[in-house]
C-alpha positions as CSV (number, residue, x, y, z in Angstrom):
1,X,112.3,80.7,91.5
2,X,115.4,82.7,90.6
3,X,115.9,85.6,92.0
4,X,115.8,88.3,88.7
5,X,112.5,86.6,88.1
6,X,111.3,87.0,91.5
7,X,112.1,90.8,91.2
8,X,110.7,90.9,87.7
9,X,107.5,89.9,89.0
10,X,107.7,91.9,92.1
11,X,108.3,95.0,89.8
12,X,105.6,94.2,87.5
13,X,103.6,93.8,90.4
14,X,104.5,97.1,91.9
15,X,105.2,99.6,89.4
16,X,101.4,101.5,89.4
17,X,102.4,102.2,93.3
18,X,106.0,103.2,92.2
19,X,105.1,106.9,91.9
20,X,103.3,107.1,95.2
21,X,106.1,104.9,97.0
22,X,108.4,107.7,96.0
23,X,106.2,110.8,97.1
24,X,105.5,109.0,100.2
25,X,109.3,108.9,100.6
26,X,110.2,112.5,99.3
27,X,107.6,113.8,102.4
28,X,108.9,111.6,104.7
29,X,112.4,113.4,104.0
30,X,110.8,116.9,104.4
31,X,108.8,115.7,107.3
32,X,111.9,115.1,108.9
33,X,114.1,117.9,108.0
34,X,111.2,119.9,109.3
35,X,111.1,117.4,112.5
36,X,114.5,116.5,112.8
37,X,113.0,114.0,115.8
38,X,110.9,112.1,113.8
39,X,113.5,109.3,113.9
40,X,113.9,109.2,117.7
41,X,112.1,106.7,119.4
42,X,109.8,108.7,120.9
43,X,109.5,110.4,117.4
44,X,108.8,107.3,115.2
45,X,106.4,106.5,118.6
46,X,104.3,109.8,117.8
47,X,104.3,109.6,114.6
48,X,103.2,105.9,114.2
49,X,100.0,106.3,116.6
50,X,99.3,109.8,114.3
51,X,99.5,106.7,111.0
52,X,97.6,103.6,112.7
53,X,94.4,104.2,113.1
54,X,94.0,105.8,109.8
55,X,96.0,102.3,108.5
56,X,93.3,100.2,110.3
57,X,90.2,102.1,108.7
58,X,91.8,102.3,105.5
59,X,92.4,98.3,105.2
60,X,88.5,98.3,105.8
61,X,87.4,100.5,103.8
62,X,90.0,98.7,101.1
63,X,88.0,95.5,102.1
64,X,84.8,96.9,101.1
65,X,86.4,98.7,97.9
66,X,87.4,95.5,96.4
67,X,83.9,93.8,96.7
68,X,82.7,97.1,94.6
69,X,81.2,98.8,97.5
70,X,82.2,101.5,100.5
71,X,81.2,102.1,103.7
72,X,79.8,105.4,105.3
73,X,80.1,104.4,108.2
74,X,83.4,103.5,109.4
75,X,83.9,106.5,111.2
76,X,80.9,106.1,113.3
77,X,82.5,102.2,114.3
78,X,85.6,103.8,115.2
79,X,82.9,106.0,117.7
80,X,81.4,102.4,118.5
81,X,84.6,100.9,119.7
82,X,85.9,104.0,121.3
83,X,82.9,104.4,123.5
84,X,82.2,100.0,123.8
85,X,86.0,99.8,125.2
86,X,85.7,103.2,127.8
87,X,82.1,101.8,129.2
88,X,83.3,98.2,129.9
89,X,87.0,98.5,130.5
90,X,86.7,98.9,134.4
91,X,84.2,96.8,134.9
92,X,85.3,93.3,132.6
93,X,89.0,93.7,132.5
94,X,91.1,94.8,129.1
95,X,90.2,91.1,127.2
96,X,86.7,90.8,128.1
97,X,86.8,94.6,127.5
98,X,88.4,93.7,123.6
99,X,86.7,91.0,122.8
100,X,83.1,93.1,123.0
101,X,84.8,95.8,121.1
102,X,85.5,93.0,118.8
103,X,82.2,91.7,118.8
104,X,80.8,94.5,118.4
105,X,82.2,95.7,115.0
106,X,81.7,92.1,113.7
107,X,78.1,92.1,114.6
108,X,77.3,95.3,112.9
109,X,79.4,94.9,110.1
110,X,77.7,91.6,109.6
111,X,74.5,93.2,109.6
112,X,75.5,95.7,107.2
113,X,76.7,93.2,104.7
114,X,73.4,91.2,105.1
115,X,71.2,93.9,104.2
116,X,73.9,94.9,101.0
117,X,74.0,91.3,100.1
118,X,70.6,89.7,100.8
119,X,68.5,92.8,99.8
120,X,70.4,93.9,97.1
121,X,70.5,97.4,98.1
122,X,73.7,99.8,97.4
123,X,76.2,99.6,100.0
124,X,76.4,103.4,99.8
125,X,72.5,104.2,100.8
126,X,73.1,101.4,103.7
127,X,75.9,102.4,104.8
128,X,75.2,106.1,104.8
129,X,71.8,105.0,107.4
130,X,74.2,102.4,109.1
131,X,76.3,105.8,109.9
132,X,73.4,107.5,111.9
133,X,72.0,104.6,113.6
134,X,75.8,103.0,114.8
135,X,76.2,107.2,115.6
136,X,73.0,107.5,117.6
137,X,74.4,104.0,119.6
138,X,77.5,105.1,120.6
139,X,75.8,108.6,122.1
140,X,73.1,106.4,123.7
141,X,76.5,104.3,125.4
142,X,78.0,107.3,126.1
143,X,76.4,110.4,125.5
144,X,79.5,112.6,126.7
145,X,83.1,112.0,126.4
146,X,83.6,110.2,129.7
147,X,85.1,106.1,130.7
148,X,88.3,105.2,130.9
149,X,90.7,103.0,129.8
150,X,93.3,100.9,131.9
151,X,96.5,102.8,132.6
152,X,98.9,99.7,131.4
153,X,96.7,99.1,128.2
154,X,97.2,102.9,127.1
155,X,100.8,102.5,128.0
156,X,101.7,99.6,125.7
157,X,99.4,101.3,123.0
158,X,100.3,104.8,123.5
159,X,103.9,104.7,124.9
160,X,107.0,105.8,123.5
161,X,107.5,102.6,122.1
162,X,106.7,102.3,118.2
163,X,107.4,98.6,117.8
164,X,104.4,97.5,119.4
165,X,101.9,99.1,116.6
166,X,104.4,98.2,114.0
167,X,104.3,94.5,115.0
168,X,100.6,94.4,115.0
169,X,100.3,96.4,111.9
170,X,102.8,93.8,110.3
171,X,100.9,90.6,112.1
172,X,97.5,92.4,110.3
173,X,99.6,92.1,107.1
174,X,100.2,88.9,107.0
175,X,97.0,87.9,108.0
176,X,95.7,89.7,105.0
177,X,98.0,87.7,102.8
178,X,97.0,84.5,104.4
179,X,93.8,85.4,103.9
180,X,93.9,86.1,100.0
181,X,95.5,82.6,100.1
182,X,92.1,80.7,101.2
183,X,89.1,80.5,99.0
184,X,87.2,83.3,100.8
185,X,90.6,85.9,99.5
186,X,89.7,84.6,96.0
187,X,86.6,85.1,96.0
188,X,86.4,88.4,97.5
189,X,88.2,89.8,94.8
190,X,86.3,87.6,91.9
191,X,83.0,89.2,93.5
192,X,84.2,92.3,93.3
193,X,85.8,92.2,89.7
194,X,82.4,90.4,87.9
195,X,80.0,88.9,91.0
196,X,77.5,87.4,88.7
197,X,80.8,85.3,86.6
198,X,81.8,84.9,90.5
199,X,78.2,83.4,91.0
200,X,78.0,81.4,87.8
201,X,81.5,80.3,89.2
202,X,80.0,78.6,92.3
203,X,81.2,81.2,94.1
204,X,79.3,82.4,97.8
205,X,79.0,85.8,96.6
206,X,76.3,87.3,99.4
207,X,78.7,85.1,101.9
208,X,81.8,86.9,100.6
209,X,80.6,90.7,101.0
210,X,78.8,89.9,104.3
211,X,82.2,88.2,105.5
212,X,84.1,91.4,104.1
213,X,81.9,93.5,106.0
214,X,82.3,92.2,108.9
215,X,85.7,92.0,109.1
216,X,85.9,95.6,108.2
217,X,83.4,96.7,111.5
218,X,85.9,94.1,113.1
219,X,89.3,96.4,111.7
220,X,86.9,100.0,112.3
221,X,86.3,99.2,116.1
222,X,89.9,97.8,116.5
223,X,90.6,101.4,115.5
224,X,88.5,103.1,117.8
225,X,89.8,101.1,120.8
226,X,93.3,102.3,119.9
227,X,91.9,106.1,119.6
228,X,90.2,105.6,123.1
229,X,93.4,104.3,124.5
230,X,95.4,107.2,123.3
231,X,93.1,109.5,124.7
232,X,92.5,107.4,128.2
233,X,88.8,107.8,127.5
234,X,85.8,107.4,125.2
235,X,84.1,109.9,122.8
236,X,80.9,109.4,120.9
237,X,81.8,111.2,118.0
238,X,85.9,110.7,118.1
239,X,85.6,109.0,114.3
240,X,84.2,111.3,112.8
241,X,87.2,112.1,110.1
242,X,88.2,108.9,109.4
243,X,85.3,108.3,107.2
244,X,86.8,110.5,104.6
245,X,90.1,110.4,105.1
246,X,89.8,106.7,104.3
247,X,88.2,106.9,101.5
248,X,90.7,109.4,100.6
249,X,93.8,106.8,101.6
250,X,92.1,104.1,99.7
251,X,92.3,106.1,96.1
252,X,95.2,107.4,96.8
253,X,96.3,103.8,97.0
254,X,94.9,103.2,93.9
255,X,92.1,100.6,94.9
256,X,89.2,101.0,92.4
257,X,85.5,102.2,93.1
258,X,84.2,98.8,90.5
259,X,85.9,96.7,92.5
260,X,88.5,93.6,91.9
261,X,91.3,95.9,91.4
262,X,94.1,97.4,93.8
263,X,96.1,95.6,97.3
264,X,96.4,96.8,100.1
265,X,100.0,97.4,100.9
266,X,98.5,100.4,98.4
267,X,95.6,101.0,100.7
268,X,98.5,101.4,103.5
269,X,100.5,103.2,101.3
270,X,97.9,105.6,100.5
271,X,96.7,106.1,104.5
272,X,100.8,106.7,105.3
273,X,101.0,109.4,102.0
274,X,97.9,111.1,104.0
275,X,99.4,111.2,107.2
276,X,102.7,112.7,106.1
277,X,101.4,115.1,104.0
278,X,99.0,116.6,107.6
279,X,101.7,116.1,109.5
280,X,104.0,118.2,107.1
281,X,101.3,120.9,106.5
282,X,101.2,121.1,110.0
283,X,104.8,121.8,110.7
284,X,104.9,124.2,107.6
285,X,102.5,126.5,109.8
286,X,99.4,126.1,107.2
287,X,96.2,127.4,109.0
288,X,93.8,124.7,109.3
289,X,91.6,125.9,106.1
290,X,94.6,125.9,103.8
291,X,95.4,122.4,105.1
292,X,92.0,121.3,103.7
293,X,92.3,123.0,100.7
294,X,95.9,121.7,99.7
295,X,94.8,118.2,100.9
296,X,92.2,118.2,98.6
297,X,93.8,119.4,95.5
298,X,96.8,117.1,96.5
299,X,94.3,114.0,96.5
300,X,92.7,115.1,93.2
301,X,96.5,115.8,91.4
302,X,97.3,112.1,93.0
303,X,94.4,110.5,91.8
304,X,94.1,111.8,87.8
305,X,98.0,112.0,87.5
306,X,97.6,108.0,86.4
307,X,94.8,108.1,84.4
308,X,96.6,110.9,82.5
309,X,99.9,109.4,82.0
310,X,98.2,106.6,81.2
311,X,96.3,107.9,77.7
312,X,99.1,110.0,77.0
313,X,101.2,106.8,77.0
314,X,98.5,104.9,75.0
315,X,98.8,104.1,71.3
């Protein structure tokens, strides 16, 4: 392929993220002119574990998006693997310890997705119960914040050294794109866009969203063991915010509510737009209160900004 065509494409591909690319960019130059350490090692090191966990849960919750559905309940997974990974850690070691936190999210994503898929019930109403009863597990694990997690582990997680989440954020990445490369990638978008043409297709379409499912729990609980590790311990109700920030990372990002439409380099994009613009607020001395308020009318600017450009530029 030459390369102006290669660029074309990658343009034409791109250019509906453009405008949040470049806000993401302009707050990341105010960020650091109010932080003039954010580009220090240990500065880049902060601020990436402030950006990853939200970047896990909002590929999840991407996941989900594209099929056409959404998940109440990442936040309480993030809770799940926080609390799974401080109750086993001393006892099994750090891999036995991952793997269950693993397995855990995989489990109960899948179960989720079985009940969407095989029941035909709204992701929303099962999700929203799947909230309270993965909640009421993790307090029944660990009813108080309590556990611990192994010194090393929290060191190469939560250290001063930012190329460790950046690598794994990256090998997630690609795993994503190799993913969209096999038949289960193309279908999870072609059951999203129109599942009964997916169907009619000969495509798995209960498979798909029960597979997507559970590789979000897989990506929420992944999450929560990072959060546990930053923290040295476990908390029952540590993800509770992530549900809507994630949701709120995902639009941003421009991944529809129908389904079949949006990537997820804009779902990261959207998850790294939040986390500048909290971190910013932060250093601008905003009082918690106003920090919600201008978040949300932020988000709600972000989002219909698009849509309005876009009928104004209509014929």
């Amino acid at each position: 392929m030459m390369p102006s065509l290669y660029w074309q494409i990658q343009w034409r591909r791109n250019r509906r993220l453009t405008p949040l690319y470049g806000v993401v960019l302009l707050l990341l130059v105010v960020y650091g002119w109010l932080f003039p350490g954010l580009f220090s090692r240990a500065g880049l090191a902060h601020f990436t574990q402030s950006w990853f966990p939200l970047a896990l849960v909002a590929m999840a919750q991407a996941i989900l998006m594209l099929t056409g559905g959404i998940s109440l309940a990442v936040g309480s997974l993030v809770s799940l693997g926080a609390v799974v990974a401080a109750t086993t850690m001393g006892a099994t070691g750090s891999l036995v310890s991952m793997l269950l936190v693993l397995a855990a999210g995989l489990a109960t994503g899948a179960a989720s997705g079985a009940i969407v898929a095989l029941l035909r019930l709204p992701a929303i109403i099962v999700t929203l119960a799947g909230s309270f009863i993965i909640g009421g597990l993790a307090l029944i694990i660990l009813p108080r914040p309590g556990g611990m997690i192994l010194p090393w582990l929290s060191a190469v997680l939560a250290g001063n050294n930012p190329t460790v989440l950046l690598g794994l954020l990256i090998l997630l990445v690609l795993g994503w794109k190799f993913y969209l490369a096999t038949p289960g990638g193309i279908a999870l978008y072609a059951a999203g866009e129109n599942p009964v043409a997916a169907y009619r297709s000969g495509i798995a379409v209960e498979a798909t969203v029960i597979a997507a499912f559970a590789i979000s729990g897989m990506l929420c609980t992944l999450a929560g063991l990072f959060v546990a590790a930053q923290t040295g311990s476990g908390d029952p109700v540590i993800g509770t915010t992530f549900t809507l920030n994630s949701i709120a990372a995902v639009v941003l990002g421009g991944v529809g509510f129908l389904g079949g439409e949006g990537t997820m380099r804009g779902a990261l994009a959207g998850s790294l737009l939040l986390t500048v613009m909290i971190n910013v607020m932060f250093f601008l001395g905003m009082p918690p209160v106003a920090q919600y308020i201008a978040q949300g009318i932020i988000i709600v600017v972000a989002v219909a900004l698009p849509h309005l450009l876009g009928r104004r530029l209509a014929p």
